[in-house]
C-alpha positions in Angstrom: 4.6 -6.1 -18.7 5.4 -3.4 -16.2 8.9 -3.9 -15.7 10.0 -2.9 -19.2 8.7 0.5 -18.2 12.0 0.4 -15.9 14.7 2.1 -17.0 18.2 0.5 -16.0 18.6 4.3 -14.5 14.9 3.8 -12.5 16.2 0.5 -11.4 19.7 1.8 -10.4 18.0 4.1 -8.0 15.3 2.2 -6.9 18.0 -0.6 -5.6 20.2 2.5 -4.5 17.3 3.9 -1.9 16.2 0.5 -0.7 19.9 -0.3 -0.2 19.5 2.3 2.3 16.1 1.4 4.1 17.4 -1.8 4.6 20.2 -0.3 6.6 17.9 1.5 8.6 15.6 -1.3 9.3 13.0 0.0 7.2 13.0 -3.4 4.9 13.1 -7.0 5.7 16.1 -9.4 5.6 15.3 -10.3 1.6 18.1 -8.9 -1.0 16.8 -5.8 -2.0 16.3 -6.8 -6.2 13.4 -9.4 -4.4 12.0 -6.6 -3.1 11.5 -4.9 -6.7 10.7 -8.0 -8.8 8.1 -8.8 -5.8 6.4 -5.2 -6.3 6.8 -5.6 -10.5 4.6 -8.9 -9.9 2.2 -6.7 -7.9 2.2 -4.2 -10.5 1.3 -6.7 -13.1 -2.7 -7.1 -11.8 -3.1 -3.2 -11.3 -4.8 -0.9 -13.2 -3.0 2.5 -13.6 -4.6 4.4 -10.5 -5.1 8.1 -10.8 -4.2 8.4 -6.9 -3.2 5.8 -4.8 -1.9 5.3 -1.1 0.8 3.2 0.1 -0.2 2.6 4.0 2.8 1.8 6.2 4.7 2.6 3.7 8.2 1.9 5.7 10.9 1.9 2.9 8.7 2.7 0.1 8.2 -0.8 -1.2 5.5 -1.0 -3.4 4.9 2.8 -3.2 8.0 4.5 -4.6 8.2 1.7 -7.4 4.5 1.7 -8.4 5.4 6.0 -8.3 8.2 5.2 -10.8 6.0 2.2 -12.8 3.0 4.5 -13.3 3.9 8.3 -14.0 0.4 9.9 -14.3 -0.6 8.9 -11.1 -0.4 10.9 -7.5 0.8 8.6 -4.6 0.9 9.3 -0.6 3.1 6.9 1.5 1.6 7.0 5.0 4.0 5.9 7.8 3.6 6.4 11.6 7.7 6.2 12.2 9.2 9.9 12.2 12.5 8.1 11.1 11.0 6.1 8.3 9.2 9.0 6.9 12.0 11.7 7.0 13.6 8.3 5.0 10.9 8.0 2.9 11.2 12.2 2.0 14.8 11.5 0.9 14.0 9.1 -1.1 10.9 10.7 -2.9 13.2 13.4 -3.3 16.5 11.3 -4.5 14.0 9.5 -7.3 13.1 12.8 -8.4 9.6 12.0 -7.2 8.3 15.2 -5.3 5.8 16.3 -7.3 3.2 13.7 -7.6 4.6 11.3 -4.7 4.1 13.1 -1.2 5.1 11.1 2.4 2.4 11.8 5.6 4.1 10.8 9.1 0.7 9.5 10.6 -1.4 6.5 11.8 -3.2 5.3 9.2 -6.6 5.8 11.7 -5.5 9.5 12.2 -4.8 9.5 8.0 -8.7 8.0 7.1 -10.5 10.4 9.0 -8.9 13.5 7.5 -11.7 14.8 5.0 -9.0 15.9 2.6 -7.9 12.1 2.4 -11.0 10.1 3.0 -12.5 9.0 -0.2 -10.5 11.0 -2.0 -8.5 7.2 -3.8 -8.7 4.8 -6.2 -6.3 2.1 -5.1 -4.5 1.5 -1.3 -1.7 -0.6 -1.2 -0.7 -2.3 1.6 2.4 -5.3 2.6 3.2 -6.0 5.7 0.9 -3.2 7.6 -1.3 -5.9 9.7 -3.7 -9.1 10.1 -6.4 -8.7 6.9 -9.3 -7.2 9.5 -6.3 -4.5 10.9 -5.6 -3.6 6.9 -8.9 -3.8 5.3 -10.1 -1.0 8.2 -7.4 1.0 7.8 -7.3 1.4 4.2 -11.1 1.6 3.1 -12.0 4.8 4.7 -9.6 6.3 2.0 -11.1 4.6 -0.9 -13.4 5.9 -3.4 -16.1 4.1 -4.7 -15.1 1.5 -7.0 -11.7 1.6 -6.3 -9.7 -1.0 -4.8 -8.1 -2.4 -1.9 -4.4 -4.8 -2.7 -2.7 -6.7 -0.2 0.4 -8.4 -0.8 -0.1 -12.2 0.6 1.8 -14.8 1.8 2.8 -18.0 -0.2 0.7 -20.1 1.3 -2.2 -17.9 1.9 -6.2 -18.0 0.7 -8.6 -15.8 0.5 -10.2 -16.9 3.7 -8.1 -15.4 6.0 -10.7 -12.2 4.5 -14.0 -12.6 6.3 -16.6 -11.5 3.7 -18.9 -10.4 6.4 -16.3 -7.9 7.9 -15.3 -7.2 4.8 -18.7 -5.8 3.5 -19.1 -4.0 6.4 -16.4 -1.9 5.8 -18.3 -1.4 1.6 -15.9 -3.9 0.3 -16.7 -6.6 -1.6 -15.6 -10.1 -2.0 -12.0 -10.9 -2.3 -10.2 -12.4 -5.2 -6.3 -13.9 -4.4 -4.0 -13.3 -7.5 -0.7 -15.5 -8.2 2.4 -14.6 -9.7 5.0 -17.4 -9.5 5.4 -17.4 -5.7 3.4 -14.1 -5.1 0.3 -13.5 -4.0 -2.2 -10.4 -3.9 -5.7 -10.2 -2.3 -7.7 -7.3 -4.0 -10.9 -6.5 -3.1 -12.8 -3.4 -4.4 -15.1 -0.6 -2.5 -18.8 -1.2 -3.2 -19.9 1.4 -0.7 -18.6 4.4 1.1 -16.6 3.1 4.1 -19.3 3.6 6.8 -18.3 6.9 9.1 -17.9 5.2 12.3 -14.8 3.4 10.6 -11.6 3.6 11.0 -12.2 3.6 14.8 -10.2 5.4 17.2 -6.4 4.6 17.5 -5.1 1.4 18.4 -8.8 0.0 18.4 -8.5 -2.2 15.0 -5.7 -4.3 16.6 -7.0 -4.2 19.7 -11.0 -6.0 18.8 -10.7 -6.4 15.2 -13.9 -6.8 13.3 -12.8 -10.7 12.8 
């Protein structure tokens, strides 16, 4: 189980940095320990990635602990806030992080069409960021082939709420909706390269999402 890999140190810290995103706004209302236990259920269905990306990464929740949970992999935490991202450098930098955990101040449109990024990941995290069609458009682009896309989920939600046909027409494929205790994680992996024309321009997935 993933959370023995957790050091009471690693944990000290982790609860430490999210402490202060919570202060800043950068985290939800929920004490900050449900924050980590959520992100140790998340970890549980996840293969180690060798690169992965947190998008809207806002206090680092599940980026920095997934960082700190698997140490051979490379992580970028993409956030479009200047604030939450200078946050997000203190606390890569405070976990001790910095050289295999980078943050990129950026939409995540801007983020998918850079060629450096696009492609270039096996896993993209994502809670919070948007609806499903918002998320899954955002975050394929950086996937590689056969890698996979995980959204955290709400209690109550199916895997309906992902439209297979706007799914696929991003390259991923069907959805599967995970359950631990209370939590829930859609994953779906990349079949296909994302199509070029996607992400589209900024502000365009919320604007006509594909469903």
């Amino acid at each position: 189980m993933p959370a023995i890999l957790l050091t009471e140190a690693a944990r000290e810290n982790l609860l430490m940095v999210f402490e202060a995103a919570k202060e800043e706004g950068a985290l939800g209302p929920s004490p900050v320990d449900e924050h980590l236990k959520h992100a140790l259920a998340w970890a549980e269905i996840l293969p180690e990635p060798k690169r992965f990306v947190d998008l809207g990464s806002g206090g680092g929740v599940p980026g920095l602990i997934l960082a700190m949970l698997f140490p051979d992999s490379e992580a970028v935490l993409i956030d479009a806030r200047r604030r939450r991202s200078a946050n997000l450098e203190i606390s890569v930098h405070t976990l001790g992080l910095g050289e295999r955990v980078s943050v990129l101040c950026a939409r995540a449109e801007e983020a998918g069409r850079d060629p450096e990024l696009r492609g270039g990941f096996d896993l993209v995290v994502a809670r919070s960021f948007g609806s499903p069609a918002i998320t899954a458009e955002c975050a394929a682009p950086f996937l590689a082939v056969g890698g996979s896309l995980s959204v955290s989920e709400p209690p109550s939600a199916s895997d309906d709420r992902w439209q297979l046909e706007g799914l696929n027409a991003l390259g991923l494929a069907k959805p599967e909706l995970h359950r631990i205790g209370e939590a829930g994680f859609m994953v779906s992996q990349l079949e296909t390269l994302c199509p070029d024309r996607y992400p589209r321009r900024n502000g365009m997935p919320e604007k006509r999402p594909l469903w």
